[in-house]
C-alpha positions as CSV (number, residue, x, y, z in Angstrom):
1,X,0.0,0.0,0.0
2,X,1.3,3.4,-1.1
3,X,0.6,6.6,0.8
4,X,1.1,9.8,-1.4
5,X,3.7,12.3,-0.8
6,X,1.9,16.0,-0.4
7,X,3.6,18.9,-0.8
8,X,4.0,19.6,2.9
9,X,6.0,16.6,3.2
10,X,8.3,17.6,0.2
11,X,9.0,20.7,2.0
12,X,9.4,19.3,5.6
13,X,11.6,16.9,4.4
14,X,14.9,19.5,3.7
15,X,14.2,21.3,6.6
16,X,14.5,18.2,8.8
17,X,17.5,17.1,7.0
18,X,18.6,21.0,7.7
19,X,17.9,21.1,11.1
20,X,19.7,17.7,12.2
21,X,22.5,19.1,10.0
22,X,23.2,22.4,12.5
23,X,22.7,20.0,15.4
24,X,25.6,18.3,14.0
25,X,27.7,21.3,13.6
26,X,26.7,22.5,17.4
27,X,28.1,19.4,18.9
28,X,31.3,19.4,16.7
29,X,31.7,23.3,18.2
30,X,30.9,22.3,21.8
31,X,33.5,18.9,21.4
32,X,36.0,21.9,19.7
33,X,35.3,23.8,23.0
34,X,35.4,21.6,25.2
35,X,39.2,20.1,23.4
36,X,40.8,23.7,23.5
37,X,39.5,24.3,26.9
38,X,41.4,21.6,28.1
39,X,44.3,22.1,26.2
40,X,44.6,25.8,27.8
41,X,44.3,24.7,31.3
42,X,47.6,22.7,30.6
43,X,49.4,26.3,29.6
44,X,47.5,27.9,32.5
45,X,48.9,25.5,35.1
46,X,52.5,25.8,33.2
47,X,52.7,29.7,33.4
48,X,51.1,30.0,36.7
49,X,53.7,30.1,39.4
50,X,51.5,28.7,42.6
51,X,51.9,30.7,46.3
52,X,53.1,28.6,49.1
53,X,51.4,28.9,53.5
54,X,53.6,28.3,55.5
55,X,52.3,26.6,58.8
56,X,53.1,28.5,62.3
57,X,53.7,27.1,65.7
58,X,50.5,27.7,66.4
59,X,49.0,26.1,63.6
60,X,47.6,29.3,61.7
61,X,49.1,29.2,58.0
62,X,50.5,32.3,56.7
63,X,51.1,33.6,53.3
64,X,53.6,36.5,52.1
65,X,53.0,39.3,49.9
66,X,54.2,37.9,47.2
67,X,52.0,34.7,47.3
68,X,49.1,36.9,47.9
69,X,50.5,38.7,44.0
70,X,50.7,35.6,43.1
71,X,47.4,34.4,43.4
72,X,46.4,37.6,42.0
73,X,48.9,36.3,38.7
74,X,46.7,33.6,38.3
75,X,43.5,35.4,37.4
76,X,45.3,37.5,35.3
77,X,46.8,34.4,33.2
78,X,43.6,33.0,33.5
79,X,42.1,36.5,31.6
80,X,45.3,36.4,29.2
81,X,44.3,32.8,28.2
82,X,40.8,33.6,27.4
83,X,41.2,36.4,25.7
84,X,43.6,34.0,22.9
85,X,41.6,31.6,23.0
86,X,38.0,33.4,22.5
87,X,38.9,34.8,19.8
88,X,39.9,31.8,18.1
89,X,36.8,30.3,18.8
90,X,34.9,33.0,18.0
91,X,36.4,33.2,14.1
92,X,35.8,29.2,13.9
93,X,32.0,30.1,14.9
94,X,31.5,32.6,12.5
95,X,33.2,30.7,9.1
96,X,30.8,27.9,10.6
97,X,28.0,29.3,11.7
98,X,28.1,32.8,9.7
99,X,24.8,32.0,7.3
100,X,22.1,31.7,10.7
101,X,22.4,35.5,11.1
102,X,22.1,36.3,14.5
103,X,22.2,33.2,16.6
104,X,25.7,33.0,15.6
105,X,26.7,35.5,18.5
106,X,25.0,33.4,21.0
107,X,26.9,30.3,20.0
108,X,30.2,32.1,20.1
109,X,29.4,32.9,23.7
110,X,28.5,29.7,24.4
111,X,31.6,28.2,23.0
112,X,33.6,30.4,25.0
113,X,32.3,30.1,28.2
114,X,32.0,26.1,27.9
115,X,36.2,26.2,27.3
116,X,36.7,29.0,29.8
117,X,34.6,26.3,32.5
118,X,36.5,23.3,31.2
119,X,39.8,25.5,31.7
120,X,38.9,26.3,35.2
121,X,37.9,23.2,36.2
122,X,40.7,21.0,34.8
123,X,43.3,23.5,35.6
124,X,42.3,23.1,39.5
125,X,42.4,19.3,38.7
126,X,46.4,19.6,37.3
127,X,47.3,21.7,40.2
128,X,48.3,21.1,43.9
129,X,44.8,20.0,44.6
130,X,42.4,21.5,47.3
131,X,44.1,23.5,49.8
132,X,42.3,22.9,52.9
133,X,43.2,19.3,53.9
134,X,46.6,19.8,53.3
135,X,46.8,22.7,55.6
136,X,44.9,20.7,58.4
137,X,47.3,17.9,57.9
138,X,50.1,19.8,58.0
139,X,52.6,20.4,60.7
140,X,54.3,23.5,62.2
141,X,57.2,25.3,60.0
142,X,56.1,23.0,56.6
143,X,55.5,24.9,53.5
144,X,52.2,23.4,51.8
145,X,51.4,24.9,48.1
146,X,48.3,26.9,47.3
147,X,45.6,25.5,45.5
148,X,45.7,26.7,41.8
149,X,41.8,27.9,41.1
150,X,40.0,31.3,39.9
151,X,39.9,33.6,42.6
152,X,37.5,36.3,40.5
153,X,34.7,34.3,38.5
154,X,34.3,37.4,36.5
155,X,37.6,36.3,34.6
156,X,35.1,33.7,33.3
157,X,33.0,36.3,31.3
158,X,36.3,37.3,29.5
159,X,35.9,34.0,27.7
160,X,32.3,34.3,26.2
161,X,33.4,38.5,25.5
162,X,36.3,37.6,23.6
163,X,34.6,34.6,22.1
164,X,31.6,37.1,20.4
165,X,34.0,40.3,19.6
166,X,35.3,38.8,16.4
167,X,31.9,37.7,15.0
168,X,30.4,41.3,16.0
169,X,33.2,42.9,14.1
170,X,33.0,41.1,11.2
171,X,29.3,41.0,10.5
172,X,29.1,44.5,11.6
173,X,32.1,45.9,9.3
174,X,31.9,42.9,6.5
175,X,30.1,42.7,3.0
176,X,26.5,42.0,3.7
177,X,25.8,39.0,1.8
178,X,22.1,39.2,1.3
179,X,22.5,42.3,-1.3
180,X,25.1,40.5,-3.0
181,X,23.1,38.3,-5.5
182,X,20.1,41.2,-6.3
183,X,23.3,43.3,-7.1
184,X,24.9,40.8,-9.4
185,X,21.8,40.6,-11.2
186,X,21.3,44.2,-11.7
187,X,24.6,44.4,-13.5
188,X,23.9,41.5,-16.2
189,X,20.3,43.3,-16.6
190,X,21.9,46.2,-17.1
191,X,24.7,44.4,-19.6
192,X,22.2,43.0,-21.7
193,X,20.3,46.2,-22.1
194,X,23.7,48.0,-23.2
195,X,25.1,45.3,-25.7
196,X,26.3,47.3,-28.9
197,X,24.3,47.3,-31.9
198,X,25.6,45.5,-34.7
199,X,27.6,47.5,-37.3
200,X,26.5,47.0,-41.1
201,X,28.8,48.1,-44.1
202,X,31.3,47.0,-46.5
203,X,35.0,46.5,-46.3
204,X,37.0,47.5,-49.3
205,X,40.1,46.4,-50.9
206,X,42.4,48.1,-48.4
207,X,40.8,46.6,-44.9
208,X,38.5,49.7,-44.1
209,X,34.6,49.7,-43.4
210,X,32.5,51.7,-45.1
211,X,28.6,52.7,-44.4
212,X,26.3,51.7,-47.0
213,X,24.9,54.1,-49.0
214,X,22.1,56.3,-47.7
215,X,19.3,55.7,-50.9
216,X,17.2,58.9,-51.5
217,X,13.4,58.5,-51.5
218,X,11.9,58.1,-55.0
219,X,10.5,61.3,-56.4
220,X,6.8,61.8,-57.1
């Protein structure tokens, strides 16, 4: 038994086909993400230079000035990284993404936050580890390394800001695409209206054209 194909089908039948293909590209983008996230928290935990306590007799832990720059150091690596990394993600969105029109920007963000969260968390997992049992298992005059985490979760926004930036700049300043086909067809209307005529005479013995000649109207 056949069942007949309306035309509703027919033109459900590309857009399915469409939409399952953008799914497609929005889990390579988040698996991209999520790849270069982690790749960054390996450079953030090598440029990173973690603070030291250092236990007192008393069992308080106390940390210099310079740790406490340190720490500070971190978030700004943290910021440094993000910013790179953004706006790589952010070109790869729009060459990928560019003919959606405006959800593209949200995707950009979203790829940028997802690898600034997958940076934050596996950075903390490369480093020294959480802080606080160490310190309670330590003894007096031991030195026990900080715990290498984001301090300022704004640093995190740096990620999906960087991340959108590119794609604002380019659809913003770029070509607009929509007007380019209309244009192009304006200029072959406007080639075929302005073809030359063709050129009728005679060409004598020494290569040169000459008009026919102009017959008078018979007299009455």
């Amino acid at each position: 038994m056949s069942t007949p194909i309306t035309e509703e089908d027919r033109q459900a039948t590309p857009r399915t086909s469409g939409d399952a293909s953008v799914t497609l590209w929005v889990a390579l983008l988040a698996g991209l993400s999520a790849v270069v996230g982690g790749l960054a928290a390996v450079f953030w935990a090598a440029v990173v230079t973690v603070p030291t306590w250092r236990i007192q007799s008393d069992g308080s832990a106390l940390m210099t000035e310079r740790g406490v720059t340190e720490i500070a150091a971190s978030d700004v690596w943290f910021v440094i990284t993000g910013a790179l990394v953004g706006v790589g993600l952010g070109l790869v969105t729009w060459k990928w993404f560019r003919p959606l029109g405006w959800p593209t920007a949200l995707l950009a963000v979203g790829s940028g936050l997802l690898a600034g969260i997958v940076c934050w968390q596996v950075g903390q997992v490369l480093g020294p580890g959480p802080e606080a049992e160490r310190l309670a298992n330590a003894l007096p005059g031991t030195v026990v390394p900080a715990a290498l985490q984001l301090r300022s979760l704004s640093a995190l926004a740096v990620w999906g800001f960087a991340a959108v930036t590119p794609v604002l700049l380019v659809s913003s300043l770029g070509p607009d695409e929509e007007d380019v086909t209309p244009r192009r067809r304006r200029r072959e209307a406007v080639a075929e209206d302005t073809e030359p005529e063709p050129v009728s005479g005679t060409v004598d013995e020494r290569g040169v054209m000459t008009e026919p000649p102009v017959q008078s109207p018979p007299s009455p």
